[in-house]
C-alpha positions as CSV (number, residue, x, y, z in Angstrom):
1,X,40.3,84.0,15.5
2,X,42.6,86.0,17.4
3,X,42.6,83.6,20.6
4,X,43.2,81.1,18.1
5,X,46.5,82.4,16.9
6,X,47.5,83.0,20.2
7,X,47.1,79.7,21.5
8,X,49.0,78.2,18.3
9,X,51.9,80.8,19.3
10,X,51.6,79.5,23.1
11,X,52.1,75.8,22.0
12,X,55.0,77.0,19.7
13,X,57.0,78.5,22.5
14,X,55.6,75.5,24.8
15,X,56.9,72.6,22.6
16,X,60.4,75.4,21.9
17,X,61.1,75.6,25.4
18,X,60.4,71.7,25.9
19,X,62.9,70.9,23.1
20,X,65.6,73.6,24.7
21,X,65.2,71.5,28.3
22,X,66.3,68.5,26.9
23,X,69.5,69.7,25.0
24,X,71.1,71.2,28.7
25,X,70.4,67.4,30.3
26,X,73.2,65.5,28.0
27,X,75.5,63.2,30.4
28,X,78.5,61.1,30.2
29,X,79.8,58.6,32.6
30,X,83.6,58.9,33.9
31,X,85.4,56.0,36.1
32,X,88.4,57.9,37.8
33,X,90.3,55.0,39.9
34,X,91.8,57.4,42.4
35,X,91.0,59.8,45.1
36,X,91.3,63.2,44.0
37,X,91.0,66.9,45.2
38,X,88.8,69.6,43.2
39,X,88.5,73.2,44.8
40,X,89.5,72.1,48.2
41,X,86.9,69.2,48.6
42,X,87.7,65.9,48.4
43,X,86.0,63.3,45.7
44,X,86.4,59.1,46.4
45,X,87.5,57.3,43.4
46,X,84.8,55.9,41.5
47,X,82.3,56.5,39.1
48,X,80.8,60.2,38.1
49,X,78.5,61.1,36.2
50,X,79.7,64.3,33.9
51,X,76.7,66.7,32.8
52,X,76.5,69.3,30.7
53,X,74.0,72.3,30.8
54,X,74.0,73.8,27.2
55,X,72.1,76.8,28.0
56,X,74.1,78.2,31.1
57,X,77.7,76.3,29.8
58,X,78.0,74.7,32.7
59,X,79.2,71.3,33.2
60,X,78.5,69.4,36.6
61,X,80.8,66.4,38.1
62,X,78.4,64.5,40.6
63,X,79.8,61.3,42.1
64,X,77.5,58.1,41.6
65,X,76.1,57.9,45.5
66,X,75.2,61.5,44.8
67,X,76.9,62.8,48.1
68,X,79.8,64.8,46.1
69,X,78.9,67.5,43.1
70,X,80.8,70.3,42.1
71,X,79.7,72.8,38.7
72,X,81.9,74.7,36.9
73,X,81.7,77.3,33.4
74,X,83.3,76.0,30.3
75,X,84.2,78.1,27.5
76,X,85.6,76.8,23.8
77,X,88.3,74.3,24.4
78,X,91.3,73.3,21.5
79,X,89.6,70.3,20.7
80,X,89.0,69.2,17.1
81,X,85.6,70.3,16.3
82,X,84.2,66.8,15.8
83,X,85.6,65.8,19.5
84,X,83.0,64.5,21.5
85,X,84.6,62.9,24.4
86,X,84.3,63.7,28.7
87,X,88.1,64.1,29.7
88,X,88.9,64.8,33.0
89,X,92.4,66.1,33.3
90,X,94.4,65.7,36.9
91,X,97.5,66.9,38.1
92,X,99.7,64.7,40.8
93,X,102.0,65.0,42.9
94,X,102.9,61.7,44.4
95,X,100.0,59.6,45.2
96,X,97.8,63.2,45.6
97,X,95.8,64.0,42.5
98,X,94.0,67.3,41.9
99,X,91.2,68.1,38.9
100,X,93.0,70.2,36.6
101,X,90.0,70.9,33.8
102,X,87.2,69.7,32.3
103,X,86.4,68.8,28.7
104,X,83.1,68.4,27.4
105,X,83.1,67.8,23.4
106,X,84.5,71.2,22.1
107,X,84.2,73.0,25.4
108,X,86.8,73.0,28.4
109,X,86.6,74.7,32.2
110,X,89.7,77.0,33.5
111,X,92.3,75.4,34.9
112,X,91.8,74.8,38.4
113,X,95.6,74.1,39.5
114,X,97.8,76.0,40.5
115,X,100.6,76.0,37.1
116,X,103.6,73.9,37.9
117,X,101.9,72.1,40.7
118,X,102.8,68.2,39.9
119,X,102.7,66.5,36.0
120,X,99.2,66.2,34.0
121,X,98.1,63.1,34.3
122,X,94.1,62.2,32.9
123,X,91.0,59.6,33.7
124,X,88.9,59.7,30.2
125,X,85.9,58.5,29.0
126,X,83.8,59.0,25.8
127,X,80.0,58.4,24.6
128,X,79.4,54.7,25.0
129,X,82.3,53.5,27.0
C-alpha cells in the first residue's frame, strides 16, 4: 500500500514538472529589417525568434540561422494586462540602431541604451503575425 501511494505521488510530481516545462518554451517570431547592435554584438537584419522562459523570466533573442542569441531578465513591464505582443524597441542614431528593451506580453527587460542616445524607434510583432 504504501509503495502504492508513493508511486501515485511520483507520477503526480512527474506529469507537474512535465506541464511546468512546457509553459517556459512559449516563442514568438520578430522580422527586424535592419542591422542592429545589442550589448556590443552585432545581430543581421532578419528574422528572430523571441522566447520566453516563464520559470527563470528570461526571454531569449536568437537569430533564425541560429549563429546569433543573446538572453536577458524581464520584470513587469506597463503594458495593459491583456497585452500579449513581442515588441522589440531600438534606438538610432542615423542609420545605427541599438536594442533598447524587450517586451514579452506584460513583462519588459531594462533598458539596454544608454538614455539620450538617439530617438526610439521599434520592429514589432504579435502572436500569429
Amino acid at each position: 500500500m504504501r509503495s502504492t501511494i508513493c508511486r501515485l505521488t511520483l507520477i503526480a510530481v512527474i506529469v507537474a514538472a512535465a506541464s511546468l516545462v512546457s509553459q517556459s518554451a512559449q516563442a514568438e517570431t520578430v522580422k527586424v529589417p535592419f542591422a542592429f547592435t545589442a550589448n556590443g554584438k552585432s545581430f543581421p537584419a532578419g528574422t528572430y525568434t523571441v522566447q520566453e522562459n516563464v520559470l527563470a523570466t528570461i526571454v531569449t533573442l536568437h537569430s533564425s540561422d541560429g549563429s546569433q542569441s543573446l538572453s536577458l531578465s524581464m520584470g513587469p513591464g506597463d503594458p495593459t494586462p491583456t497585452d500579449q505582443r513581442v515588441v522589440l524597441r531600438f534606438r538610432t542614431s542615423g542609420d545605427q540602431h541599438e536594442l533598447d528593451s524587450i517586451q514579452y506580453g506584460t513583462k519588459i527587460t531594462n533598458r539596454l541604451s544608454a538614455p539620450g542616445h538617439g530617438r526610439n524607434k521599434s520592429a514589432t510583432a504579435a502572436s500569429g503575425q
